[in-house]
C-alpha positions as CSV (number, residue, x, y, z in Angstrom):
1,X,0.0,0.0,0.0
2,X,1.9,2.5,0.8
3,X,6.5,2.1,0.7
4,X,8.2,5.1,1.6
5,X,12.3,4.9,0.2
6,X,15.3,6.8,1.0
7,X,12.9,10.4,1.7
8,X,14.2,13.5,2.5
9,X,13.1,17.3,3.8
10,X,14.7,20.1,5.3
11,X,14.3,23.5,5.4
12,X,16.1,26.8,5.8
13,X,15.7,28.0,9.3
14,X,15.4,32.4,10.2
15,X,19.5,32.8,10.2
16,X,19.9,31.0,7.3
17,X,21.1,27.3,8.0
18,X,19.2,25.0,6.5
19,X,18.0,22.0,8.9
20,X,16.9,18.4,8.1
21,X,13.6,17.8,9.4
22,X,12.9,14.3,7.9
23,X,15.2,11.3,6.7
24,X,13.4,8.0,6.4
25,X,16.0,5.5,4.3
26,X,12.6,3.0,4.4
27,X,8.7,2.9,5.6
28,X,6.3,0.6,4.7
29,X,2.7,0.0,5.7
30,X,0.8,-2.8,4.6
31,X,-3.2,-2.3,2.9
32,X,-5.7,-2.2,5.5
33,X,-2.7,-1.8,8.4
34,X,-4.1,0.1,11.4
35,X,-0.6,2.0,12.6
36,X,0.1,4.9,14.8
37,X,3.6,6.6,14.8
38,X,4.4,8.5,18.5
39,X,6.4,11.0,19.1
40,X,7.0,14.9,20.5
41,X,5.9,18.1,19.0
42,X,8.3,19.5,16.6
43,X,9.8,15.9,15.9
44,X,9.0,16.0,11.9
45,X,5.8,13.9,11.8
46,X,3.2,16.6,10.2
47,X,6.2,16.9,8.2
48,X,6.0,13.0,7.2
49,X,2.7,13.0,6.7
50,X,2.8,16.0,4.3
51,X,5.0,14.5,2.1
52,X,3.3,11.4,2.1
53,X,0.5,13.1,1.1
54,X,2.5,14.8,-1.5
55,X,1.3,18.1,0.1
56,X,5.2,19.0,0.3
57,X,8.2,18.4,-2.1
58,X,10.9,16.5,-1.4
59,X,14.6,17.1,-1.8
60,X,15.0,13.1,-2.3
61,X,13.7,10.1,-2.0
62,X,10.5,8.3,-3.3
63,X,6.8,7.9,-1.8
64,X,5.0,4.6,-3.6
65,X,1.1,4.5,-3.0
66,X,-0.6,1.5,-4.7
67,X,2.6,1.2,-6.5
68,X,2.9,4.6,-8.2
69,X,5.6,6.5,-7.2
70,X,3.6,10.1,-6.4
71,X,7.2,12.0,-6.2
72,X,7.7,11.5,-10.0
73,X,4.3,12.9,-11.0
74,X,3.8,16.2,-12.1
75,X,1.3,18.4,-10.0
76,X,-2.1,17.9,-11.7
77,X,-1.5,14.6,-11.8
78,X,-0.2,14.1,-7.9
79,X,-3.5,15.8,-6.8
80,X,-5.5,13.9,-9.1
81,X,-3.7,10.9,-7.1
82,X,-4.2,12.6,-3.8
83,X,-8.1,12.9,-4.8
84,X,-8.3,9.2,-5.6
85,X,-6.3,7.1,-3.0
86,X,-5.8,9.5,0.1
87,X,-8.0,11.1,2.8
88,X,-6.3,13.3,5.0
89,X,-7.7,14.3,8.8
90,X,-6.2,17.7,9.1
91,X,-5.7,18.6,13.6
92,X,-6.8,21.9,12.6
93,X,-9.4,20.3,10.5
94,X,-8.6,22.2,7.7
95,X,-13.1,23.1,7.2
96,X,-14.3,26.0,5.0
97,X,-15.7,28.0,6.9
98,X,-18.5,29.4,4.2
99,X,-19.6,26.1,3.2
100,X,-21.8,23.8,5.5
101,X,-21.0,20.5,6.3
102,X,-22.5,18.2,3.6
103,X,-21.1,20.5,0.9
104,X,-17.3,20.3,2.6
105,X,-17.9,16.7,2.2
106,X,-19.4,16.8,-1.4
107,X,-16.3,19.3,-2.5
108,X,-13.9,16.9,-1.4
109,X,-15.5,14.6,-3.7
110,X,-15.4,16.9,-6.8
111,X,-11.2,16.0,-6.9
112,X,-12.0,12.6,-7.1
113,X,-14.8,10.8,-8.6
114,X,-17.8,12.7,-8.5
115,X,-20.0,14.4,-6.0
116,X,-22.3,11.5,-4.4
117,X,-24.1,13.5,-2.2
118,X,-26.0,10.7,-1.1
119,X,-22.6,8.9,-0.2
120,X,-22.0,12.2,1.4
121,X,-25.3,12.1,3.7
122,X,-25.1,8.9,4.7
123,X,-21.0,9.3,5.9
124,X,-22.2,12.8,8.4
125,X,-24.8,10.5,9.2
126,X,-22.5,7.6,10.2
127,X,-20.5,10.4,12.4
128,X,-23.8,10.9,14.0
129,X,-24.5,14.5,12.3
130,X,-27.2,13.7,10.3
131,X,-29.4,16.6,12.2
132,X,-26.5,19.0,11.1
133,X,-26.2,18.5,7.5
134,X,-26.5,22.2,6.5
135,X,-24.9,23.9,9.7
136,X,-21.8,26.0,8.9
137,X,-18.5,25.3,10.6
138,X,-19.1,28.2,12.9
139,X,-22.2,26.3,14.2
140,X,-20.4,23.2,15.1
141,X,-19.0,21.7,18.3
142,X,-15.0,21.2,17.9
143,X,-15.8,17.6,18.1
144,X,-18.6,17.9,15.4
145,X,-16.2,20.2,13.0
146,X,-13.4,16.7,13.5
147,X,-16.6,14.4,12.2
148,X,-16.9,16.5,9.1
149,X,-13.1,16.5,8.6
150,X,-13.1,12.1,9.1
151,X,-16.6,12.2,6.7
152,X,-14.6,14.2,4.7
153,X,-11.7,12.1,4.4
154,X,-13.2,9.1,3.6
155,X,-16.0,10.3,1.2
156,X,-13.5,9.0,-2.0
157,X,-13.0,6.0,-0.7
158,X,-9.8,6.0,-0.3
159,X,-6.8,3.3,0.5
160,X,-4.6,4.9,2.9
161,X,-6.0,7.6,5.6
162,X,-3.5,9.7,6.8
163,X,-4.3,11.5,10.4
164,X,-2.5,14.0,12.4
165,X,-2.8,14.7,15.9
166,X,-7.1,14.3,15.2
167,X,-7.8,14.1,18.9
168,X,-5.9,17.2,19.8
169,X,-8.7,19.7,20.2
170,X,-11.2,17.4,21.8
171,X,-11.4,16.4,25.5
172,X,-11.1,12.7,26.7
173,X,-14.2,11.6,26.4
174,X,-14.5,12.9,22.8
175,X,-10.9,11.7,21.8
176,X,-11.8,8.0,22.5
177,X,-15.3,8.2,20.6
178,X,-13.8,9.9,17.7
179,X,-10.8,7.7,17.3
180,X,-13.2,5.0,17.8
181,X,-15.2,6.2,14.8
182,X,-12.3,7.0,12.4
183,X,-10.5,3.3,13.3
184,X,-14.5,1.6,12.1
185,X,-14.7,3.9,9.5
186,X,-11.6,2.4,8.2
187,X,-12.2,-0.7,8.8
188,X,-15.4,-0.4,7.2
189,X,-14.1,0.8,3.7
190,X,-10.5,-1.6,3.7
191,X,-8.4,1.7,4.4
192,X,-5.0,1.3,5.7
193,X,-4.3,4.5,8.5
194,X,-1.2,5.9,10.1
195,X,-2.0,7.8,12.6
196,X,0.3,10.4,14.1
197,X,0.3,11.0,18.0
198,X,2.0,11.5,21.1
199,X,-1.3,11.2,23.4
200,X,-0.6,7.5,25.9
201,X,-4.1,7.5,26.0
202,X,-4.4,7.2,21.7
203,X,-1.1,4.9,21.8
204,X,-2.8,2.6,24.3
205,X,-5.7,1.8,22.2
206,X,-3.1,0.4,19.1
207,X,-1.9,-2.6,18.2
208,X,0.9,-1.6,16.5
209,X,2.7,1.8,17.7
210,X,6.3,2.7,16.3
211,X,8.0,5.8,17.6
212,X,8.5,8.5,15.0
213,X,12.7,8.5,16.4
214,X,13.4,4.8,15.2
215,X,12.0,5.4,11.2
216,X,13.4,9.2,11.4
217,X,17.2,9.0,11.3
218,X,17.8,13.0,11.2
219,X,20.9,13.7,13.1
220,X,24.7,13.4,13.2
């Protein structure tokens, strides 16, 4: 599903050096593998997952998804990949704010297939939000705005999930239920997820947890 080789990022920092942020020489995670990656703030995982995603460049290295290699592919045709095979759950939840929450759904479809607003429905109403279909952003709980973003995420069907930090914003009681419902969900639809966290309480409820430090080999 997804085979990570040999990847690469840094960036320039305010005084000019240029730091390395991410240096994986190999990752893989099986289709339909259920894996959550710990670690600290600030130790390069958003970073990972962005260029996984293919949401950032690389300076080297190659990120296979289904066996297409989406460094190689120009940018149309990356998000057209993006659109097809990923689903990303933003911790900022990434929502806009001047579209409710069955048409941030149904324009998450427009990249991929099609809009299926029916498909659409039915996923808010799976994340228990069918009574809130045409509420804004702005009229959403935190934890209600984080079922939109999951709904959102899988509305293409995708084969990997990618999801950082989603229980974040939400307290203890909403953390478990919503990783609960994003862990179904994939389930449900055969999508493999890594999961990004350094939450005990997320990590505990894993089967397989990795830390970010034994993948990441940035350092002397």
């Amino acid at each position: 599903m997804l085979a990570v080789t040999d990847l690469r990022k840094s960036f320039v920092s305010p005084d000019g050096e240029r730091v390395e942020v991410v240096r994986v020489p190999e990752f893989r995670l099986g289709a339909g593998e259920q894996l959550v990656l710990k670690g600290e703030s600030g130790s390069g995982k958003t970073t990972f997952l962005n260029l996984i995603a293919g949401i950032l460049a690389a300076d080297s290295g190659t990120v296979e998804i289904d066996g297409v290699n989406l460094t190689a592919l120009s940018e149309p045709r990356r998000d057209r990949l993006r659109a097809e095979k990923l689903g990303y759950i933003f911790q900022t939840f990434n929502l806009l704010q001047g579209y409710t929450a069955i048409e941030n759904v149904a324009l998450g479809m427009s990249f991929g297939p099609g809009v299926d607003r029916a498909r659409a429905r039915a996923l808010l109403e799976r994340m228990g939000l069918g009574k809130h279909l045409h509420h804004f952003p702005r009229q959403l709980s935190t934890g209600q705005q984080q079922r939109v973003a999951v709904a959102r995420a899988l509305a293409n069907k995708p084969h990997l999930v990618l999801a950082d930090e989603p229980t974040g914003n939400l307290d203890r009681r909403r953390a478990q239920e919503s990783l609960h419902l994003i862990r179904e969900a994939c389930s449900e639809n055969g999508a493999a997820l890594l999961l990004v966290s350094h939450s005990t309480e997320v990590l505990a409820q894993f089967e397989q947890v990795r830390d970010f430090t034994s993948i990441n080999r940035v350092g002397p």
